[in-house]
Structure formats: structure tokens, C-alpha cells
DSSP file (Angstrom, degrees, kcal/mol; ACC not computed):
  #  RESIDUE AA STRUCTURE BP1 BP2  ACC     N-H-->O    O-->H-N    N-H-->O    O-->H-N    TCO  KAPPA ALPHA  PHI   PSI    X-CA   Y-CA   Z-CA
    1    1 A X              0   0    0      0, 0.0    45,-2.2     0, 0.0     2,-0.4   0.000 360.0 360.0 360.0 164.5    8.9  -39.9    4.1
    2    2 A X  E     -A   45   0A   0     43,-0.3    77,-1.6     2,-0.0    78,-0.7  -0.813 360.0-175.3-160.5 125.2    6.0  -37.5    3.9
    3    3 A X  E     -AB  44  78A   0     41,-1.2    41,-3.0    -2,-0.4     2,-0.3  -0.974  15.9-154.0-137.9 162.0    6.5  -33.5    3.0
    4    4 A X  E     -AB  43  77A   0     73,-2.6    73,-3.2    -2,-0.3     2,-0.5  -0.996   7.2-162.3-124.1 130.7    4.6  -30.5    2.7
    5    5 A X  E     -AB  42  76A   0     37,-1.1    37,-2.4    -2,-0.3     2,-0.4  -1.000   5.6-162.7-120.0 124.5    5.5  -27.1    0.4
    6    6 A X  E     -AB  41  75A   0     69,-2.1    69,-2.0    -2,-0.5    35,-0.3  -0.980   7.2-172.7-107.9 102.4    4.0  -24.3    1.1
    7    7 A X  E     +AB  40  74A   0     33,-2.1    33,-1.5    -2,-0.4    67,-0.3  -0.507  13.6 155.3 -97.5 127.7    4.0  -21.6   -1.7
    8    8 A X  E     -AB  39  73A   0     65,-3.1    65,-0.6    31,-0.2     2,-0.4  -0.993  41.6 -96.4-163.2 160.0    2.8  -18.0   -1.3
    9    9 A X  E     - B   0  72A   0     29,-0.9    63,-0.3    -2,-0.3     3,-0.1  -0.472  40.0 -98.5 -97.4 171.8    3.4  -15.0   -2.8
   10   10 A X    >   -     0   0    0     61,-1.9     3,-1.1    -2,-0.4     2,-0.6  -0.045  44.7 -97.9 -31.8 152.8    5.9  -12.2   -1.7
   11   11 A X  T 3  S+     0   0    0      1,-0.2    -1,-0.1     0, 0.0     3,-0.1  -0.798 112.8  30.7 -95.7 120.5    4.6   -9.3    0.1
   12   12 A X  T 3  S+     0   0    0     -2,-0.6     2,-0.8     1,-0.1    -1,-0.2  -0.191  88.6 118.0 121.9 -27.9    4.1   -6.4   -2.2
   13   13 A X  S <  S-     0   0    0     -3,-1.1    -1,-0.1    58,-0.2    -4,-0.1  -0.529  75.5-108.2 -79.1 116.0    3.4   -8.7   -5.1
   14   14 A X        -     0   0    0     -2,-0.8     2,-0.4     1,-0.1     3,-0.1  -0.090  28.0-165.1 -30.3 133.8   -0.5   -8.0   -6.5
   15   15 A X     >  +     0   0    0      1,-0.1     4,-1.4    21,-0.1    -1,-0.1  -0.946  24.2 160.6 -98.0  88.4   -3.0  -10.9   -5.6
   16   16 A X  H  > S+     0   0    0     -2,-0.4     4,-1.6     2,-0.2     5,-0.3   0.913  82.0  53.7 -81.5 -49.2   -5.9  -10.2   -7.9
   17   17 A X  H  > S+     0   0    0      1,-0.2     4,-3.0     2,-0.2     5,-0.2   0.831 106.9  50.1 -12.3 -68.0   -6.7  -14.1   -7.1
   18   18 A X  H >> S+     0   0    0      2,-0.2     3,-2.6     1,-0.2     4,-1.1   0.938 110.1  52.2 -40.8 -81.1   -6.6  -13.3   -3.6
   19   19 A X  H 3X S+     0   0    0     -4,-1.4     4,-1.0     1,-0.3    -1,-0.2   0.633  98.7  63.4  16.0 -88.4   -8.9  -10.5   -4.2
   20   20 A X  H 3X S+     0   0    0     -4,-1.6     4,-0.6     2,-0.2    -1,-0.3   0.755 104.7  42.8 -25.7 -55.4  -11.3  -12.3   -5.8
   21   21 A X  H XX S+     0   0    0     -4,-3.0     3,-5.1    -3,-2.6     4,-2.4   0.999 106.2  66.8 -82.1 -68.5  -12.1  -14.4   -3.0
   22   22 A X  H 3X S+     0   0    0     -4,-1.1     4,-0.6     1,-0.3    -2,-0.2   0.483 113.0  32.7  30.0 -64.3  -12.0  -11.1   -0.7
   23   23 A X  H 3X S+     0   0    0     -4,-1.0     4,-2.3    -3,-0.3    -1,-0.3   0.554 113.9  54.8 -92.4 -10.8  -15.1   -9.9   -2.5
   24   24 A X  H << S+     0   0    0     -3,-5.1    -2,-0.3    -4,-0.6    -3,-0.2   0.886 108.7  53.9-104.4 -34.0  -16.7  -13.2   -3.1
   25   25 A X  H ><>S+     0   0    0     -4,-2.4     5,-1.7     1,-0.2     3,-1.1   0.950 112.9  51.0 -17.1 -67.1  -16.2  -13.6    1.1
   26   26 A X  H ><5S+     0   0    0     -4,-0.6     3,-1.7     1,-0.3     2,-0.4   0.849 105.7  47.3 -43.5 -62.2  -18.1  -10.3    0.9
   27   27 A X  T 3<5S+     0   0    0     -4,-2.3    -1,-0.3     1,-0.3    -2,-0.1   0.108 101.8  61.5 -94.4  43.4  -20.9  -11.1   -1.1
   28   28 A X  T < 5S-     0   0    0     -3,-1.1    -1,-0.3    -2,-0.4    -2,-0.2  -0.310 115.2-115.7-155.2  12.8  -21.7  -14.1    0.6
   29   29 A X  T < 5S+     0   0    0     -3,-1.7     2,-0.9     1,-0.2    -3,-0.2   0.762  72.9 137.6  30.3  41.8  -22.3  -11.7    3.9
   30   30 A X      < -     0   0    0     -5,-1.7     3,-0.3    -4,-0.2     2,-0.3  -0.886  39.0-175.1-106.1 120.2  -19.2  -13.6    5.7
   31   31 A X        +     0   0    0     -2,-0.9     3,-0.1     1,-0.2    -4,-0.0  -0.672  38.8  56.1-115.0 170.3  -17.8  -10.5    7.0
   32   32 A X        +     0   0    0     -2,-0.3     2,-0.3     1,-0.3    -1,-0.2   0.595  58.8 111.0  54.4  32.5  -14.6   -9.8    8.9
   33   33 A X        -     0   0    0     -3,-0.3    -1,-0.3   -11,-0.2     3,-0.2  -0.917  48.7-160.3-110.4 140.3  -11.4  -11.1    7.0
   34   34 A X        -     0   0    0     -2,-0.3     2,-0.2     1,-0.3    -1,-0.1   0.550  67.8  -2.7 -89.8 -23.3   -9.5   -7.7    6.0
   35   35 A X        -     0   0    0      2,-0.0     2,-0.5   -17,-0.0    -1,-0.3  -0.777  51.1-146.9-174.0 122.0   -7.6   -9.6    3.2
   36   36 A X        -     0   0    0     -2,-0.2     2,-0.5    -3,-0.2   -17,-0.2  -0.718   2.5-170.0 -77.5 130.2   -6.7  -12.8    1.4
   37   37 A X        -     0   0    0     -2,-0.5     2,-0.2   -19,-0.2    -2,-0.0  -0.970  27.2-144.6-120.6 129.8   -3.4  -13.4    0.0
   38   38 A X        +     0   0    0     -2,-0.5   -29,-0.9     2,-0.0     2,-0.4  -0.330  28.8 164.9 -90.3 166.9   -4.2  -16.7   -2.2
   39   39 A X  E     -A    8   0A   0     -2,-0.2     2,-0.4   -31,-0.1   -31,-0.2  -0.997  26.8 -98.2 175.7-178.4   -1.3  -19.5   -2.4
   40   40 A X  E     -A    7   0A   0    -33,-1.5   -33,-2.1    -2,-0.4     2,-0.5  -0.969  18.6-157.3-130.9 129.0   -0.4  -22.9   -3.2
   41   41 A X  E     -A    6   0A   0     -2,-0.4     2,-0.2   -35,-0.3   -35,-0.2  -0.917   3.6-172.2 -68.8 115.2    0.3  -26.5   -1.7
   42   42 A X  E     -A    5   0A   0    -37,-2.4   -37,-1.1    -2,-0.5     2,-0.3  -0.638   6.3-164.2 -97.3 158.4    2.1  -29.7   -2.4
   43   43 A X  E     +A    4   0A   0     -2,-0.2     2,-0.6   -39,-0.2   -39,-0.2  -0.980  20.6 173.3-134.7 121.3    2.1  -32.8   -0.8
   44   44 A X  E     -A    3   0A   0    -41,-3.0   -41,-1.2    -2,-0.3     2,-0.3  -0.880  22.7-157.1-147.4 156.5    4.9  -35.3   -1.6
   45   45 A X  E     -A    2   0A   0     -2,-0.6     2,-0.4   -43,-0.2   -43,-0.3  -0.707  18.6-164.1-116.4 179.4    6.2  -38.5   -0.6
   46   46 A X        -     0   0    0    -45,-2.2     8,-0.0    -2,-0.3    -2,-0.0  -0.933  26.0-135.9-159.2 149.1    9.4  -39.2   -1.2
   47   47 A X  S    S+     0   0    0     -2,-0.4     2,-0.2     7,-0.0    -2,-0.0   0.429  74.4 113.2 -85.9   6.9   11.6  -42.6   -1.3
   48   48 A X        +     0   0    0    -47,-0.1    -2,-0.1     1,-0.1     3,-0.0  -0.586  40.2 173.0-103.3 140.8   14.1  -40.9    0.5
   49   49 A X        +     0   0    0     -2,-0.2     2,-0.4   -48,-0.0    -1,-0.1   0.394  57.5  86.3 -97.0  -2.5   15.0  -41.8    4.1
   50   50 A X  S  > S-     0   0    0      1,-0.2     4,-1.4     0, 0.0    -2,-0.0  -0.830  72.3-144.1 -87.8 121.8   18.2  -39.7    4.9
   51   51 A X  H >> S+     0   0    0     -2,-0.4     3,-3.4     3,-0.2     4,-2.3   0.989  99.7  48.6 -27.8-100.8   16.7  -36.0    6.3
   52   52 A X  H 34 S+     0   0    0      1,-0.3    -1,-0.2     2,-0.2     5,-0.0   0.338 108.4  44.7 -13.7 -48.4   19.3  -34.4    4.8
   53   53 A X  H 3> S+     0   0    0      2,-0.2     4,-2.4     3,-0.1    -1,-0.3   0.761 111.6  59.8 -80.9 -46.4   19.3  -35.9    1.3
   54   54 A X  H <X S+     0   0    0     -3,-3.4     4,-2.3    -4,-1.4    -2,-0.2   0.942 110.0  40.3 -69.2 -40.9   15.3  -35.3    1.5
   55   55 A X  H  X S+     0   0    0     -4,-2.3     4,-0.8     1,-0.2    -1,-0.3   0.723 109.2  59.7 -83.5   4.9   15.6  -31.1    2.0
   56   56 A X  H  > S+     0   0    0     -5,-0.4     4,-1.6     2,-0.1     3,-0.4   0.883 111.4  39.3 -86.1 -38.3   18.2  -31.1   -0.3
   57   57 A X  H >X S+     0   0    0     -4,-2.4     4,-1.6     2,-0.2     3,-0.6   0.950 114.1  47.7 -27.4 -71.9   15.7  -32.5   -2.7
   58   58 A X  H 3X S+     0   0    0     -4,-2.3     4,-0.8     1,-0.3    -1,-0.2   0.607 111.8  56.5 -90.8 -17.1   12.6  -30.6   -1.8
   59   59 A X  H 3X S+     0   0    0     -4,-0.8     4,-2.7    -3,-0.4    -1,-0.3   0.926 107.3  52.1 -61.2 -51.7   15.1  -27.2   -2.0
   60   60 A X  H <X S+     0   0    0     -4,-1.6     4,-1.3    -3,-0.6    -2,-0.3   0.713 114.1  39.8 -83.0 -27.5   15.9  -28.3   -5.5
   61   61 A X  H  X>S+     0   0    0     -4,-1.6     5,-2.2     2,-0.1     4,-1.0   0.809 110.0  53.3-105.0 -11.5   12.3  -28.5   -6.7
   62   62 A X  I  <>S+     0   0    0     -4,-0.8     5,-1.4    -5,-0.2    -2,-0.3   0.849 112.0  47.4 -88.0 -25.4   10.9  -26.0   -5.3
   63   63 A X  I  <5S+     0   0    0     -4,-2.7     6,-0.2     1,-0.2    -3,-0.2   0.839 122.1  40.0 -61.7 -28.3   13.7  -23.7   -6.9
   64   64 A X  I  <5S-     0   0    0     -4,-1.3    -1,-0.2    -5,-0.2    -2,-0.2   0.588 138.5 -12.3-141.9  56.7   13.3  -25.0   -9.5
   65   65 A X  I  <5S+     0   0    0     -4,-1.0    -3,-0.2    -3,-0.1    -4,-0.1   0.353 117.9  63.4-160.3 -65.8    9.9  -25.9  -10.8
   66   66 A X  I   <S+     0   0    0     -5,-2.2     2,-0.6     2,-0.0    -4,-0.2   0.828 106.9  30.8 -39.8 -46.7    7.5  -25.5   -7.4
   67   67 A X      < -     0   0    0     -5,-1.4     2,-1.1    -6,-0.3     7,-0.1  -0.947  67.0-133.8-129.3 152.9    7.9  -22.1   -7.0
   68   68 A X    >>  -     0   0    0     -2,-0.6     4,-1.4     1,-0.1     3,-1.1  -0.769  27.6-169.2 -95.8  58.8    8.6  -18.5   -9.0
   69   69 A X  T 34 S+     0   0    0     -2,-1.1    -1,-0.1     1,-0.2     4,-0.0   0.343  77.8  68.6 -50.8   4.8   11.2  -17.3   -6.7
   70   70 A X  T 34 S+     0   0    0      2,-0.1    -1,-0.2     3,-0.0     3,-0.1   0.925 124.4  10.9 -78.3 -57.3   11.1  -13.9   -8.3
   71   71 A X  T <4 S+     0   0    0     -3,-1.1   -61,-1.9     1,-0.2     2,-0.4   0.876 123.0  69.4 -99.5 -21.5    7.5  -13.4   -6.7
   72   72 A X  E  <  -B    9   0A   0     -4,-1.4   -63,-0.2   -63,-0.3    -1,-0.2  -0.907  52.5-161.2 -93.4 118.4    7.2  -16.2   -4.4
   73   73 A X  E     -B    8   0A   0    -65,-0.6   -65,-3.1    -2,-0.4     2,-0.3  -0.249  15.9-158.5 -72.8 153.9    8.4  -17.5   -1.3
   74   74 A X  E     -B    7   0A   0    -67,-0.3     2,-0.3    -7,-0.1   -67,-0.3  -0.918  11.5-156.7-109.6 149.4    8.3  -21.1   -0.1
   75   75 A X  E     -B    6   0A   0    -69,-2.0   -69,-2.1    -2,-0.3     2,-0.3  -0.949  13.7-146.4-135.8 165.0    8.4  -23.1    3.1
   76   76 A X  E     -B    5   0A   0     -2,-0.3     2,-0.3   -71,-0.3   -71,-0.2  -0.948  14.2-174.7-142.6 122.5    9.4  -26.8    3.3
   77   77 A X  E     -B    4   0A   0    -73,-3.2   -73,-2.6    -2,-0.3     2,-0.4  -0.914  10.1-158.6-119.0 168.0    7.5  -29.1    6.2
   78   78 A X  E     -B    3   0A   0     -2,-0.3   -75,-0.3   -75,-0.3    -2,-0.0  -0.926   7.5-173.7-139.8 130.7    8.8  -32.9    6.4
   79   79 A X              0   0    0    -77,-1.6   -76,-0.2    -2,-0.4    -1,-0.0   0.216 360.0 360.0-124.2   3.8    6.0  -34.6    8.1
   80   80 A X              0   0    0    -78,-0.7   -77,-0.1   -29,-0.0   -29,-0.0   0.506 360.0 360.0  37.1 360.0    8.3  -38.3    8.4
């Protein structure tokens, strides 16, 4: 089984990363994105064939090692 984590940060939390790319958009005359919020992707396969068993997994590593729940949220795709 096949997953995806998708990491980003909260809204409110400073992106200078994000930023960065923003202006380097800019000075590269690609005009007309208003903002970047920068963010992070896993890919993992997993031995696991029980659903269940597999998001209780991918909950448990993304609390605790994937993601910085203080400033960031995550989302969990299962791609089978």
C-alpha cells in the first residue's frame, strides 16, 4: 500500500521560505501568483494491508516525527 503526507504550515504562521520563492517568482517576470505558502511531502509504502491499521500508522508518524503540530497541519492520502 502506497501513501501520501501532505504537510503545510498553519495559517497565521510566517513563511519566510514561502516568501522567498514569492519574490524569486517576481524577479524572473512570472507575474500573477499573490502568495506562496511553502510545504512539505512524503511518499511512503507501507507493508501494511489492513486500511485501518495503515491510518492508524501514518496518524502516528506524522504526530509524531512528520509534522510540528504546533505550527503545522497535515493531510494523509492512501493511494492503495
Amino acid at each position: 500500500m502506497k501513501a501520501r503526507v501532505i504537510v503545510t504550515l498553519k495559517p497565521g504562521i510566517l513563511d519566510p521560505q514561502g516568501k522567498a520563492i514569492e519574490g524569486a517568482l517576481k524577479s524572473l517576470d512570472i507575474f500573477g501568483v499573490d502568495s506562496v505558502r511553502q510545504g512539505k511531502v512524503f511518499e511512503l509504502e507501507l507493508g501494511i494491508a489492513d486500511r485501518a491499521k495503515a491510518d492508524a500508522l501514518l496518524k502516528q508518524a506524522c504526530e509524531k516525527l512528520l509534522a510540528n503540530l504546533v505550527i503545522e497541519n497535515y493531510r494523509i492520502e492512501v493511494l492503495d
